[in-house]
N, C-alpha and C positions, 0 to 999 in steps of 0.2 A: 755341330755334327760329330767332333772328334771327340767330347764331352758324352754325346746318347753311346758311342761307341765302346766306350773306357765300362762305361754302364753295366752296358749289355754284355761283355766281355767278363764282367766282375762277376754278374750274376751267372752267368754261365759256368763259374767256378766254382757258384754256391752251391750249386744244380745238380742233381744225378743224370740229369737227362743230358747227354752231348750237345753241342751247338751245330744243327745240321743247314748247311748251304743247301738254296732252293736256288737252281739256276731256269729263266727264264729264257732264249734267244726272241726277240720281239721283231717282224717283220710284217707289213701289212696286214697286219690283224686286226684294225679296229673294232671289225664287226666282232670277236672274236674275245678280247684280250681278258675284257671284266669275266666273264665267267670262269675266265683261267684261273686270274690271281684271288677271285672272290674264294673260288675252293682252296686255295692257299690257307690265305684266311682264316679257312673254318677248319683248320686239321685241328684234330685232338690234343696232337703235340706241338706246345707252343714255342719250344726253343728255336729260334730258326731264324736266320739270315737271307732275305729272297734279295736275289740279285735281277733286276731286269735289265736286259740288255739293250737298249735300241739299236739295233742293225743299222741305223740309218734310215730309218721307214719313214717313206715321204709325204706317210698321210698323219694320222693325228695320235699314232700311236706313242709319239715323243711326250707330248704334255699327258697323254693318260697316265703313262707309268711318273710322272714330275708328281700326278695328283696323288697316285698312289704313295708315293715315299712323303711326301707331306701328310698323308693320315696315318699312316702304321711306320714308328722307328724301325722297323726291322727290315725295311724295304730299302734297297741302295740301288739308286739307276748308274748305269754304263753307257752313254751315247759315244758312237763312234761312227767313222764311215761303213757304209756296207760292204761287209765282207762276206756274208754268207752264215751258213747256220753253223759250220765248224768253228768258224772265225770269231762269233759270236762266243758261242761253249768255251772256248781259248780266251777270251779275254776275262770270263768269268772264272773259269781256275786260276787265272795269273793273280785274280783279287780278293781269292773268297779267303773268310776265316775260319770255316766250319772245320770241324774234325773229321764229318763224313759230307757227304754231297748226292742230292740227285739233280736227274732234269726233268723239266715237263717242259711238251711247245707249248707256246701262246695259243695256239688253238685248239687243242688239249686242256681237257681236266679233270680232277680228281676227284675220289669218294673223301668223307673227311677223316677217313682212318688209314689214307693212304702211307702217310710218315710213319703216322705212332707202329702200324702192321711192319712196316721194314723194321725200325728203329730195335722192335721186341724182338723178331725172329733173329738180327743179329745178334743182339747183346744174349741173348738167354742162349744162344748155340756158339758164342763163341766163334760166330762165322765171319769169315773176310770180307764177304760181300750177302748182297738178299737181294731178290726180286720177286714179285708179283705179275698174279696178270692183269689182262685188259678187254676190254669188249670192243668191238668197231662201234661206232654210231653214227649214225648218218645223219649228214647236216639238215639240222631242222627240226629232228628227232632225242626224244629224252631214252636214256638207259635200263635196257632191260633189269639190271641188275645190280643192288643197291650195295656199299661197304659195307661189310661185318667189324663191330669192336674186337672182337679175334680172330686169329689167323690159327687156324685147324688144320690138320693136315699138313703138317709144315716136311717137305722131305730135306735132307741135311744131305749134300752129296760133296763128293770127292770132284777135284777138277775134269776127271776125265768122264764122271757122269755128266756131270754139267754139260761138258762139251756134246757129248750124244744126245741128249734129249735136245740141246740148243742144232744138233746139226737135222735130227726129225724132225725139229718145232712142235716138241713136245712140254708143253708148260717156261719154256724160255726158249726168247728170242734174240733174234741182234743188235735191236736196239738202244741206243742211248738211256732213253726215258723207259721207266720201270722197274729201277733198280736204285739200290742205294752202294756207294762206294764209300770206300775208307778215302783220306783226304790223300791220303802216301802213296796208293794207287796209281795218279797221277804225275805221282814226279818225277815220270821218264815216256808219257806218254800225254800228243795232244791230238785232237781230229784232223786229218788231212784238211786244209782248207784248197778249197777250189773244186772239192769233187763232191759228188752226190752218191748217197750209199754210205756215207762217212763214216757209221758207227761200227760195219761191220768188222774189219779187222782188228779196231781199239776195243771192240767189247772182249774180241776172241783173246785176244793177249792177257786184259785183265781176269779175265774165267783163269787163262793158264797159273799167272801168278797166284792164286788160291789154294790152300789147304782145304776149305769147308764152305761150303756156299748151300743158303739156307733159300729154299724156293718155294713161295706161298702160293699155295691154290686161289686167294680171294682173288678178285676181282675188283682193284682198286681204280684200274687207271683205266680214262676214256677218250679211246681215239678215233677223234672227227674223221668223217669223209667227206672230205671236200670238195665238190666237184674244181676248184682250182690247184689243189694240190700236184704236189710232182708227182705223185699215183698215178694218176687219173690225166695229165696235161698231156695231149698230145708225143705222141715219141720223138725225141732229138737223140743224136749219138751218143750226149752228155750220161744219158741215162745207163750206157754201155758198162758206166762206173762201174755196174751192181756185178757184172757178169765179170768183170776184171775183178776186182776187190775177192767176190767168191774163188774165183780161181786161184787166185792168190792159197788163200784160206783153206784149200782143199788142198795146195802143196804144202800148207805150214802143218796141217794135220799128218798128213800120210809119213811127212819125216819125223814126227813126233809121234805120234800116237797111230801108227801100224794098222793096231784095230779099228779105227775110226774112219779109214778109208772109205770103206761103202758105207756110211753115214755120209759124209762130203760128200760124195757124188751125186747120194739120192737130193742135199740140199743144192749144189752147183746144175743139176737138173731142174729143180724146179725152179730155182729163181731165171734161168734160162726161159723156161717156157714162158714166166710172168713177162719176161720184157718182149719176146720175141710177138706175144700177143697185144702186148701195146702197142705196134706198126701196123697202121692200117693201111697207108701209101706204100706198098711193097716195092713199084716202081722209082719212087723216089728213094726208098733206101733202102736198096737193093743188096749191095755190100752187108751192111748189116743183117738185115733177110737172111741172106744166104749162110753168113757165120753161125749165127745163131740156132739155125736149122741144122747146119752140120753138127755144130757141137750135141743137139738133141738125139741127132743117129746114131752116132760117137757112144752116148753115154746110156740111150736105152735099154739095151741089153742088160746091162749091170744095175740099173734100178729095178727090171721086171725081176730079176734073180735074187731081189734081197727082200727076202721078206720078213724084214723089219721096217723096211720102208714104209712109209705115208700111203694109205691107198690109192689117194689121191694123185699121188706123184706115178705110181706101178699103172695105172689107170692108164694116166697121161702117156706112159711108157707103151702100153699094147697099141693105144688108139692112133700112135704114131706112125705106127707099118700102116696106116691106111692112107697115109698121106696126109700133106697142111691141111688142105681142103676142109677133112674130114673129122681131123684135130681142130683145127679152130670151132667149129661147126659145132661139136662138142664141148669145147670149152666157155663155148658162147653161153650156152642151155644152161649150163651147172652154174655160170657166175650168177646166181640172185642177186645179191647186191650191185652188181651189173647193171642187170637188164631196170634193176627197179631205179635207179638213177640215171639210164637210158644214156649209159655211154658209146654205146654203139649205133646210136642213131643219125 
């Protein structure tokens, strides 16, 4: 092993092309995992270290990824206790070699031009970091929308764009996965372990630390809707994370970046309403109900008044003076992907 390493390591010296870490976190995914790492696989750009993590996953996802690093040198598995998806992402920084790094989940994957599109839109702009977008897909279901070998449209933005269009969810988002970092990025920053929502404030930080951040229009990356996902499962207070985390996020903005205020709010608004409409037992979790409402009345006003805001969100904002009732009600109608996965049944 330390031999294929030394290898691969040399020839990545030979290389124009960087050595980029592919981090996987692997957790009950068997149904799931092949299609992940097979789009790996087949990226365009072949320089690349895939790191798979076993979480700990107690079904058979430990020897799939064994098979995997037995057919392709460039596969290196990580088995550890379960820790969680943060826990997971953290032990793969603490190992990787690459110079840059992304992630994809195990139940996720990719167009095969998903790397080489990051890999160009940095190096030819000279940007700290890149990101791409993604399509939802519904489990069961193939992709509207196939990779391009180029990435068109490339906009080059300052940190503090980056941050406004990521606080709209205007072509960037919070997450982890869909982006490529520089390896240095990291060296003062890991994911909370233990909570849920994890990426949101690690992403914001590393946007801050950025001069130039390069944002691809294509449509590389494909994320599963899984009726078991933490989306979709049932509400527990755990989930609460998202609505602490943002808040957070919304005071680290407003003492930085002034202007960006009513951006924060329009996104600390909506991610409110996403959780607050994931409780469907209001009686049981009442406390929470009730927070989560208030913060929605709190914050209304100032989302119907900013019209930069998301329609969606300004929508959410009028329909709200009519009361939950009348909000869910509506909120119900508009989620298609919803109703066509029949989570409210």
């Amino acid at each position: 092993m330390g031999k294929e390493w030394a290898e691969l390591e040399e020839e990545s010296k030979m290389v124009r092309d960087p050595l980029v870490t592919v981090i996987v976190p692997v957790y009950k995914v068997e149904k799931y995992l092949s299609r992940c790492v097979e789009s790996i696989f087949a990226q365009k750009y072949g320089n690349l270290e895939i790191i798979l993590v076993d979480d700990g996953s107690p079904d058979s996802c430990g020897s799939i990824c064994e098979e995997y690093r037995r057919k392709d040198r460039r596969v290196r598995v990580i088995h550890k206790e379960n820790g969680g998806l943060s826990d997971a992402r953290n032990a793969a920084l603490d190992a990787m070699r690459g110079e840059l790094v992304t992630f994809i989940d195990s139940d996720d994957f990719v167009s095969e031009y998903y790397i080489s599109n990051l890999v160009t839109a940095m190096l030819e702009n000279d940007a700290d970091l890149s990101m791409s977008w993604f399509e939802n897909v519904l489990e069961g279901e193939e992709p509207k929308n196939r990779g391009t070998e180029t990435a068109e449209g490339v906009q080059i933005c300052t940190r503090l764009e980056c941050l406004e269009k990521m606080l709209y969810q205007d072509g960037v988002e919070t997450t982890a996965w869909g982006k490529l970092y520089k390896r240095e990025q990291f060296a003062h920053w890991r994911y909370p372990v233990g909570k849920l929502y994890e990426d949101i404030l690690v992403t914001y930080h590393i946007i801050d630390s950025c001069k130039k951040i390069a944002v691809i229009p294509n449509v590389d990356y494909y994320y599963v809707q899984r009726r078991d996902s933490i989306q979709y499962e049932p509400f527990r207070e755990a989930k609460l994370d998202a609505v602490i985390h943002m808040k957070e996020l919304e005071a680290l903005v407003a003492e930085k970046y002034p202007e960006l205020r009513a951006a924060a709010c329009c996104r600390y608004f909506s991610i409110t309403c996403n959780i607050l409409f994931q409780i469907k037992d209001i009686s049981r979790f009442q406390e929470a109900f009730s927070f989560l409402w208030e913060e929605i009345r709190k914050n209304r006003k100032y989302v119907i008044l900013n019209k930069k805001g998301r329609k969606k969100a300004r929508a959410a904002a009028v329909v709200s003076y009519l009361g939950y009732a009348v909000m869910r009600q509506a909120y119900s109608r508009t989620q298609a992907r919803a109703w066509r996965m029949r989570w409210d049944d």
